[in-house]
C-alpha positions as CSV (number, residue, x, y, z in Angstrom):
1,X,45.8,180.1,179.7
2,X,44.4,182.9,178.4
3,X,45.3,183.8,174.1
4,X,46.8,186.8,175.5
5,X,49.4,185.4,177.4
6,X,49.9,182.2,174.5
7,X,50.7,185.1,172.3
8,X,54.0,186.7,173.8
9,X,55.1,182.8,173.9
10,X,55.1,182.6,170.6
11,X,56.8,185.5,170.0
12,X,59.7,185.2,172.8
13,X,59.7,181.6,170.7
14,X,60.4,183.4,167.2
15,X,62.9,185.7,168.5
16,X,65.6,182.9,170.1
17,X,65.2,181.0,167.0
18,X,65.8,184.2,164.9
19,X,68.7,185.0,167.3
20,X,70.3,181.5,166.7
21,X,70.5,181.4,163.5
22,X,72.2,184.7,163.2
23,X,74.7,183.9,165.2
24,X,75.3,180.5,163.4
25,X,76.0,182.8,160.3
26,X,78.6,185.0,162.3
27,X,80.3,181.9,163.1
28,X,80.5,180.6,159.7
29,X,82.2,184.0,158.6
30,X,84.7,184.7,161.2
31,X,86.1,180.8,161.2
32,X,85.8,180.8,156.3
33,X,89.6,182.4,155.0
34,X,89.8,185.3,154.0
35,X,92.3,187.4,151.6
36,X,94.2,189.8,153.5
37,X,92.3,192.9,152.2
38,X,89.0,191.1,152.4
39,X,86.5,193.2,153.6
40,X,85.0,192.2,157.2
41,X,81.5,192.0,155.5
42,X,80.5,188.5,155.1
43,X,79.9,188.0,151.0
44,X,76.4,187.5,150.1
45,X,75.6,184.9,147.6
46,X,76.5,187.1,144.5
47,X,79.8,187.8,145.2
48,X,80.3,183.8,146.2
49,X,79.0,182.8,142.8
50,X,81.2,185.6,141.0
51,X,84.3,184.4,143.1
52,X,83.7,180.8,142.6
53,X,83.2,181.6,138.2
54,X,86.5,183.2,138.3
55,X,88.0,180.2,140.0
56,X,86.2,177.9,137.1
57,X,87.9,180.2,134.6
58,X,91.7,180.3,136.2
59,X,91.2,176.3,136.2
60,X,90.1,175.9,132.7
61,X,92.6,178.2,131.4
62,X,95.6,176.4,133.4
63,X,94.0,173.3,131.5
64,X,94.1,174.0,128.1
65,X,97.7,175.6,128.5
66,X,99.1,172.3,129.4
67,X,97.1,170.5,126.7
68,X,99.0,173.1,123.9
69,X,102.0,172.4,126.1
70,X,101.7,168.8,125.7
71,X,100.7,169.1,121.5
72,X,103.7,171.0,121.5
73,X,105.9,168.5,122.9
74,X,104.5,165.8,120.7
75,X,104.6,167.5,117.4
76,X,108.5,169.0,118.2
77,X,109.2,165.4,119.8
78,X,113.3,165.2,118.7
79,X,114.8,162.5,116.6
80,X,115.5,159.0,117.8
81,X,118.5,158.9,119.7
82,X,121.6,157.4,118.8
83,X,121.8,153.8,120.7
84,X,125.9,154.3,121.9
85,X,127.7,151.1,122.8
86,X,131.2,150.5,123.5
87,X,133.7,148.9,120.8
88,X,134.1,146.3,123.4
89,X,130.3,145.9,124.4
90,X,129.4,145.9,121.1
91,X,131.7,142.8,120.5
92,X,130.8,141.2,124.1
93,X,127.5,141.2,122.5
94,X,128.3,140.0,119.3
95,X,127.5,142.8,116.7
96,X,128.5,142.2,113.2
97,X,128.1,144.8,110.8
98,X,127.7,144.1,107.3
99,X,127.7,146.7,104.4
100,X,124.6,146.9,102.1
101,X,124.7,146.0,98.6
102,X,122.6,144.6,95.8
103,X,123.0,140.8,95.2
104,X,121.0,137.4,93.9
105,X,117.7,136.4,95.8
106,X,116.8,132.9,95.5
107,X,113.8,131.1,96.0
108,X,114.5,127.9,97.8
109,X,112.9,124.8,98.6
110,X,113.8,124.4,102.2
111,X,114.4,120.1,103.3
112,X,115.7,118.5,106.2
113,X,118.8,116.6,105.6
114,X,121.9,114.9,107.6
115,X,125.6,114.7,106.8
116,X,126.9,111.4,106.2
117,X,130.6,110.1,105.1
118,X,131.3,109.8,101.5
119,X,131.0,105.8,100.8
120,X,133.3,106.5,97.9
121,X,136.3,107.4,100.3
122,X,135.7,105.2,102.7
123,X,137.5,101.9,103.5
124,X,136.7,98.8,105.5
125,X,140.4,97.3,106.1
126,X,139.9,93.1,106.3
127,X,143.0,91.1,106.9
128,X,143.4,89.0,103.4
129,X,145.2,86.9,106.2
130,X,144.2,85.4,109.3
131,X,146.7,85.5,111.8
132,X,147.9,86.7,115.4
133,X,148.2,90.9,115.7
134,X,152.1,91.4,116.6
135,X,152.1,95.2,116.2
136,X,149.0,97.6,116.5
137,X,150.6,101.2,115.4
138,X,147.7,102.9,114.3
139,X,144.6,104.4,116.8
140,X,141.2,105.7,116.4
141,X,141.9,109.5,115.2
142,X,145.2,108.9,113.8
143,X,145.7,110.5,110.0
144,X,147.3,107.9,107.8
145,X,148.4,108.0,104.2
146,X,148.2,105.6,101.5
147,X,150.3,102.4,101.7
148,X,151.4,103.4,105.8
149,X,151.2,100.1,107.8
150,X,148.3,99.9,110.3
151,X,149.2,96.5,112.0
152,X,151.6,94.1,111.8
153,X,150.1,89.8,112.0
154,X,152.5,86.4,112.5
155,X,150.4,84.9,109.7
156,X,150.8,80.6,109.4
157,X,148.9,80.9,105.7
158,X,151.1,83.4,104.2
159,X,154.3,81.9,105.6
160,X,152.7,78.7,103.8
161,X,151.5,80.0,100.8
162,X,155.3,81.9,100.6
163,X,157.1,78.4,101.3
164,X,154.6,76.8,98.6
165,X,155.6,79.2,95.9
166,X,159.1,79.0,96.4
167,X,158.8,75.3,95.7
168,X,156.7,75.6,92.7
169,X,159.8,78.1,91.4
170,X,162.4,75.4,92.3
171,X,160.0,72.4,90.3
172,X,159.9,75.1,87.5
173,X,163.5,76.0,87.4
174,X,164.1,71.8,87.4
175,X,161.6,71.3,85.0
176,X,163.0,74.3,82.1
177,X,166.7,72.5,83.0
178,X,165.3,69.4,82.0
179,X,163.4,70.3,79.2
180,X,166.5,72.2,77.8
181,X,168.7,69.2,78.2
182,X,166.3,66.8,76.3
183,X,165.9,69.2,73.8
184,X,169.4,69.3,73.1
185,X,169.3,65.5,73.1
186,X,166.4,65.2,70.7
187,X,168.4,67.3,68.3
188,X,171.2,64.7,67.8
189,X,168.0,62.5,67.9
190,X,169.6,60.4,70.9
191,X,166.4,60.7,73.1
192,X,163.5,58.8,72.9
193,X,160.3,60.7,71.7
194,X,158.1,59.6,74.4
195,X,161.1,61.0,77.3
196,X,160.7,64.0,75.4
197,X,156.6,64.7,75.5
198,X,156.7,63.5,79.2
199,X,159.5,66.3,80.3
200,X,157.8,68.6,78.0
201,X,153.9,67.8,79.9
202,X,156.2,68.0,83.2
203,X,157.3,71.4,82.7
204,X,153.7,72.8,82.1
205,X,152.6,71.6,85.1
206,X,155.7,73.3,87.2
207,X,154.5,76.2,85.4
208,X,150.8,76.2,86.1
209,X,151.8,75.5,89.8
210,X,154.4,78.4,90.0
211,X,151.4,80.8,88.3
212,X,148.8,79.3,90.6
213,X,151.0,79.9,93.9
214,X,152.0,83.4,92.5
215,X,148.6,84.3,92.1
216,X,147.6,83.0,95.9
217,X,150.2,85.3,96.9
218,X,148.8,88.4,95.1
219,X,145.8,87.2,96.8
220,X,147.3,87.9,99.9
221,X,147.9,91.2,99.4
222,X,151.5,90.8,98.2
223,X,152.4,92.9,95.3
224,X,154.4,91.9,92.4
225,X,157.9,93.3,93.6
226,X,157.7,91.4,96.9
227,X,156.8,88.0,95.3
228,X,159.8,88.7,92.7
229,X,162.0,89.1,95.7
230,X,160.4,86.5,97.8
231,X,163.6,83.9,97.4
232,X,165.9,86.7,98.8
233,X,163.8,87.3,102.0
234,X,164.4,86.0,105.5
235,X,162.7,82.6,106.3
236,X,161.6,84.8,109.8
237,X,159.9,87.0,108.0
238,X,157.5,84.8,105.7
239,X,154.8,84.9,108.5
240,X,154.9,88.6,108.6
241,X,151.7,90.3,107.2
242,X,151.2,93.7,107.1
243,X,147.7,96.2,106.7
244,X,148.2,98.6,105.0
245,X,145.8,101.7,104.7
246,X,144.5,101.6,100.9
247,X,144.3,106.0,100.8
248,X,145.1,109.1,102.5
249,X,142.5,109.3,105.6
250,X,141.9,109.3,109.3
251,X,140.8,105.8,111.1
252,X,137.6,105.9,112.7
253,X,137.2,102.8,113.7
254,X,139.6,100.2,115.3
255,X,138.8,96.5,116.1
256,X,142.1,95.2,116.9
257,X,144.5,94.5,120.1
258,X,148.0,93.0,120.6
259,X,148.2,89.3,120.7
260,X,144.3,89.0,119.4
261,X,143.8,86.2,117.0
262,X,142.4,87.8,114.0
263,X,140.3,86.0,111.0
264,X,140.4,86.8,107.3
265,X,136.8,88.3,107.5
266,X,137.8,90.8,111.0
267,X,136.8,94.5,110.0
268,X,140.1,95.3,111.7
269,X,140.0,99.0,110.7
270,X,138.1,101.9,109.1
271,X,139.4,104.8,107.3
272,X,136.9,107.3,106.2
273,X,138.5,110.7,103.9
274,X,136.7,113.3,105.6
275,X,137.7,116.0,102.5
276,X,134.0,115.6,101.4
277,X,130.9,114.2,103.0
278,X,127.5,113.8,101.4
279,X,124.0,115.8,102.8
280,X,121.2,113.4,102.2
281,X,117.9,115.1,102.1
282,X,115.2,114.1,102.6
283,X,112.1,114.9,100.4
284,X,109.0,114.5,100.1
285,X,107.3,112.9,97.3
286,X,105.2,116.0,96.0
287,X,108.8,117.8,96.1
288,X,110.8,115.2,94.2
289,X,109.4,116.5,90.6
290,X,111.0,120.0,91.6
291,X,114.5,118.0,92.4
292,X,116.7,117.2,89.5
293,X,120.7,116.0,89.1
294,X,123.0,119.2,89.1
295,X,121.2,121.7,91.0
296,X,122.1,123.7,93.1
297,X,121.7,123.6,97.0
298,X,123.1,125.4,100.0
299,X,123.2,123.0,103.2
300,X,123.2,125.4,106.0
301,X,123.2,123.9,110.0
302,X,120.0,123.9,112.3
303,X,121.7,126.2,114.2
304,X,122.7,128.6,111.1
305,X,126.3,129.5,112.2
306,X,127.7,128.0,108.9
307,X,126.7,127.1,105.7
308,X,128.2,125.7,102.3
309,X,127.3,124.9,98.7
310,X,126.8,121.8,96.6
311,X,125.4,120.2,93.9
312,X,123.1,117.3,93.9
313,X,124.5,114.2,91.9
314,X,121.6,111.5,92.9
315,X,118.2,111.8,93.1
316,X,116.5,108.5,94.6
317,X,114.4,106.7,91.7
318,X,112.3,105.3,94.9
319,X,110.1,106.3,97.8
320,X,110.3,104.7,100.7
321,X,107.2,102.7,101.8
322,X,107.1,103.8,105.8
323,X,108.5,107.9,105.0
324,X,106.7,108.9,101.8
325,X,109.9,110.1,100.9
326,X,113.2,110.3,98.1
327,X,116.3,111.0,99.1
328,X,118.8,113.8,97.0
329,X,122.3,113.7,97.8
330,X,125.0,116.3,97.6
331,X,128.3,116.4,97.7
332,X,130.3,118.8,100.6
333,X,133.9,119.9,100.3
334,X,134.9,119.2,104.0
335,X,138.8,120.2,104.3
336,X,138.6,121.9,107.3
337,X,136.7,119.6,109.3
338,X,133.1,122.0,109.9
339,X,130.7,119.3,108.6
340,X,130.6,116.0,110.8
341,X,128.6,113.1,109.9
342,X,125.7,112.6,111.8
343,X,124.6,116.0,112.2
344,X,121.6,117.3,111.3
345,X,121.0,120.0,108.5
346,X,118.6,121.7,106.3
347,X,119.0,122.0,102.8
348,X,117.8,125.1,100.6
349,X,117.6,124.1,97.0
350,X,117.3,126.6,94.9
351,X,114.5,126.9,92.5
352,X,115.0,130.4,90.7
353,X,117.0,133.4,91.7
354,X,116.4,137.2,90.9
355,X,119.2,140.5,91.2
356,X,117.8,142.9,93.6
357,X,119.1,145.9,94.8
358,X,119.6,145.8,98.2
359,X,119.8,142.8,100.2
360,X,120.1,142.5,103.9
361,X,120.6,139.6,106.2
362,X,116.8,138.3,107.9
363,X,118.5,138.3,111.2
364,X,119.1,142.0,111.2
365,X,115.8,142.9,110.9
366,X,113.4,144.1,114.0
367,X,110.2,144.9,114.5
368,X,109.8,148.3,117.2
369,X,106.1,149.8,117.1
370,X,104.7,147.4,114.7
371,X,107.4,148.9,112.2
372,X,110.6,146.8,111.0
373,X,113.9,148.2,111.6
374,X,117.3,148.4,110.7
375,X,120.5,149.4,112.9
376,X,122.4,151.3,111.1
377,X,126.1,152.6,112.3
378,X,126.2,156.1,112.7
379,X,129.3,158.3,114.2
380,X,129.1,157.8,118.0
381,X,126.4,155.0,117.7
382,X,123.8,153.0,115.8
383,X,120.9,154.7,114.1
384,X,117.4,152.6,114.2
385,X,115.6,153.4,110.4
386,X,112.8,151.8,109.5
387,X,112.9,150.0,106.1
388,X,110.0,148.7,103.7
389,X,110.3,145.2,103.1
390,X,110.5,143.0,100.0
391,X,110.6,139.5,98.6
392,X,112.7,136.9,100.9
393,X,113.7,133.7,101.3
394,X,115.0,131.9,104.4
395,X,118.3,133.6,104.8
396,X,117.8,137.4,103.5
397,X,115.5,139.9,102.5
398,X,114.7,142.4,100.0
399,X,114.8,146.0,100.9
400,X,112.7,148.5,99.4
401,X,113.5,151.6,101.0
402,X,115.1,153.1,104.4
403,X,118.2,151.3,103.4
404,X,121.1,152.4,100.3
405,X,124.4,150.5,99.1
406,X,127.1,151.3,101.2
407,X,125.0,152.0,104.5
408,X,126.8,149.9,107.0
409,X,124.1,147.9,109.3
410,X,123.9,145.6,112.1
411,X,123.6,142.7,110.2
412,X,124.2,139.8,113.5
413,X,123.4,140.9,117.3
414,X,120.5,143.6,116.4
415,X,117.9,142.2,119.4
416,X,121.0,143.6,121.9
417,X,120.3,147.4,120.3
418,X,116.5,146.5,120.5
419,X,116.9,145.9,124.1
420,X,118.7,148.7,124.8
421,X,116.2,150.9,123.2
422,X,113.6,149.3,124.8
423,X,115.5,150.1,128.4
424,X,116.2,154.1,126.6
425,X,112.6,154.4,126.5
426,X,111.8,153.3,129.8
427,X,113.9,155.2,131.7
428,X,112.6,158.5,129.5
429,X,108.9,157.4,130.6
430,X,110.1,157.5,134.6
């Protein structure tokens, strides 16, 4: 092929390629949007770099006006909103305000401890008698008072020792009528002496027996009065023995049935006066310097719904071998039943105490945000204020600021307020 002819190949070559690629950029321009007063020019490169700066700038622009929106919001962000609860949820939930005030901290030695019943006022009842229970009339629970009759036994060795004594009495009564007589006698000096030392050594003896079957009797539980009147009572009632309660108290224990045959050493009842019980705490030995006689002590349950005061009246003098331990007792006024022996306590004896200025209850406090808080009862609701803590102990606290006397606080129940905060913020967040 001649280079003429290659030539216009080329060329004709060059000019579809050319041709192609304008068309590709007529395509590209009618299908791009447009604004409706674009012009029907395609934009060169310029004007698509100016147009896509401008978009740049509208972006950053709406960018930073919702990042001064959003410092805005932050630093005018409003107060805490009041927490509002019902009357009635509030006491569903068991909310107890308290007011605040100033009072006495005290530093406390905190012990385990258990209430037991007051050996001084309690009684094991044993039959001084053996005999047959006739009568049962008291049961476990009953309250008794002193002298009331328990149980009623047909006793052969009181009805003996009765029928013994009133023999003795009727030697002795023979033995003073004799002795008077000789007397008489030896006065007109018509009796032998002899007759006279032997009725004289006969009366003794009636009465060391009377005295000795008297005494038997007491020994039996019979008091003066009814062996004085023993010779006017019923010969069907000297097997009749009666148990008595010895004090005022409530049985609890009974060991004794209708018709059971009971011995002299039968622990028949037990009557316990449950007015006071002791706490016995336990310490340990490192602790037992720091625990004298007469101090003071607040026995509180595990569960901390109640609590009372004592003092301790008996330190331990020894440590037991397998524990390590003393044990302090107190004394617990118990008239209205709250402390039961057997349960379980702890014991917070005081070591010193100091006046502070405001004191609020441990349970009351929070902690929201790292911070701790107090409820405090606002009109319509409950305010949450963030205090400054002080010194505590294991019941209350020392506050330092965020809370005045007279501000009236949730002092039991704050965790339901924390909740509901907690659900508050939530829902603000969605």
């Amino acid at each position: 092929m001649s280079p003429s002819h290659n030539h216009r190949a080329a060329l004709v070559v060059g000019a579809l390629l050319a041709g192609c690629a304008a068309g590709a950029a007529g395509a590209y321009w009618l299908m791009a949007p447009r604004a409706p007063n674009a012009s029907a020019r395609p934009p060169d490169a310029q004007d698509r770099s100016s147009a896509n700066a401008a978009a740049d700038a509208d972006q950053h622009d709406h960018s930073d006006h919702a990042h001064h929106h959003g410092d805005d919001a932050h630093d005018h962000a409003p107060a805490a909103e009041l927490i509002r609860l019902s009357p009635q949820a509030a006491r569903v939930a068991g909310i107890e305000i308290a007011e605040a005030a100033g009072g006495v901290l005290e530093k406390s030695l905190t012990l385990p401890g258990e209430i037991v019943l007051n050996a001084d006022t309690l009684a094991h009842i044993v039959p001084r008698a053996a005999g047959i229970a006739r009568e049962v009339l008291a049961t476990l629970g009953d309250v008794v008072t002193a002298g009331q009759t328990l149980a009623v036994l047909d006793s052969r060795e009181l009805a003996e020792a009765k029928a013994a004594d009133l023999a003795a009495e009727a030697r002795l009564a023979l033995a003073e009528a004799n002795m008077q007589r000789l007397e008489e006698l030896r006065a007109q000096k018509i009796v032998a002496e002899q007759q006279y030392l032997e009725t004289q050594q006969r009366l003794a003896e009636a009465q060391i027996e009377h005295r000795t079957t008297e005494a038997k009797l007491h020994a039996l539980g019979q008091s003066e009065e009814q062996v004085r009147l023993l010779s006017q009572e019923p010969h069907t009632l000297f097997s009749r023995y009666e148990i008595t309660a010895p004090f005022s108290g409530e049985v609890i224990e009974k060991h004794i049935t209708r018709g059971e045959v009971v011995s002299s050493d039968t622990d028949v009842f037990v009557v316990a006066n449950l007015s006071t019980v002791w706490a016995d705490i336990t310490v340990y030995a490192h602790e037992l310097p720091g625990v004298r006689v007469g101090q003071e002590v607040v026995i509180r349950t595990q569960a901390a719904d109640q609590e009372q005061r004592g003092g301790i009246i008996y330190v331990s003098p020894l440590i037991h071998e397998a524990t390590r331990t003393g044990t302090a007792r107190a004394v617990i006024p118990n008239e209205d039943r709250r402390w039961r022996p057997g349960m379980f306590v702890t014991a917070d004896l005081v070591v010193e105490s100091e006046e502070v200025a405001v004191l609020a209850l441990e349970e009351a406090i929070q902690t929201i945000d790292n911070q701790p808080v107090v409820f405090v009862e606002e009109p319509g609701g409950f305010e949450p204020r963030r205090v400054t803590l002080g010194r505590r102990n294991a019941r209350r606290v020392e506050i330092l600021s965020g809370l005045v006397p007279g501000d009236r606080y949730v002092a039991k129940g704050s965790f339901v307020l924390k909740a509901e905060l907690g659900k508050a913020a939530a829902e603000h967040q969605h």
